[in-house]
N, C-alpha and C positions, 0 to 999 in steps of 0.2 A: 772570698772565692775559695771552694774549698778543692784538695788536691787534684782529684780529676779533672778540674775546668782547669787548670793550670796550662798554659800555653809558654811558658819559659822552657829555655834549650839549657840551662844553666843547671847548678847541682837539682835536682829532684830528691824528693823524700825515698828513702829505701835503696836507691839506683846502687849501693858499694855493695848489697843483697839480694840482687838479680843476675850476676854477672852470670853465674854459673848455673841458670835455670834453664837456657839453652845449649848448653854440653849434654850431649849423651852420659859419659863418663860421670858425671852427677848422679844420676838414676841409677847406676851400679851399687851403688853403696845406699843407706839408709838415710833417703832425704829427709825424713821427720824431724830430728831435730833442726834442722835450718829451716826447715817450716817456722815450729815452735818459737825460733829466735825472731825469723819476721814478723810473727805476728805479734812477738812483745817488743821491738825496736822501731818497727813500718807496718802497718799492719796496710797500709796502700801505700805502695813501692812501687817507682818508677821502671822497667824493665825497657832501656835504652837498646839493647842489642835486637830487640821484638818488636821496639815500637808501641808499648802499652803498659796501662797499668795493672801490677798485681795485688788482688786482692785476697789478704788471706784468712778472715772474719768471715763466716758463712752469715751474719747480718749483712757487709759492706756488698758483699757476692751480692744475695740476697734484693737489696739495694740497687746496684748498679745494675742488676740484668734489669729490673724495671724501669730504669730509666734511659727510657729510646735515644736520647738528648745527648747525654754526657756518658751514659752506661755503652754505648756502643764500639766491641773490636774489629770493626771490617776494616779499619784501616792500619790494624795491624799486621804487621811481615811474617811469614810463615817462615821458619828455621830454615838457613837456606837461601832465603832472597834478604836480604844486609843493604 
């Protein structure tokens, strides 16, 4: 089962690399390299404070928006609703 089908509430892949995707105060400063570092440590990162996964390979992107199944965000939290 590969990480987007993953249905565990327990550590996820990435999740210590997502904390700070949803602060504003992130986007002030030069988020590139924390890109760069997820995409070589997680490159599909659990993003727990949102509710989804991130994907930061324009393949895995790529990937997942094809797939209606497993690629789908409607059920994730808009910043804001927690």
């Amino acid at each position: 089962m590969g990480p987007m089908a993953s249905t565990q509430t327990g550590n996820r892949p990435g999740a210590h690399l997502t904390a700070v995707l949803d602060a504003p105060a992130f986007y002030l400063d030069d988020p590139f390299p924390h890109y760069a570092r997820m995409r070589a440590e997680a490159p599909v990162a659990w993003t727990a404070n949102l509710g989804y996964w991130a994907l930061t390979r324009h393949a895995d992107a790529l990937a997942g928006s094809r797939d209606s199944a497993g690629g789908c965000s409607a059920r994730a939290r808009p910043p804001g609703r927690r």
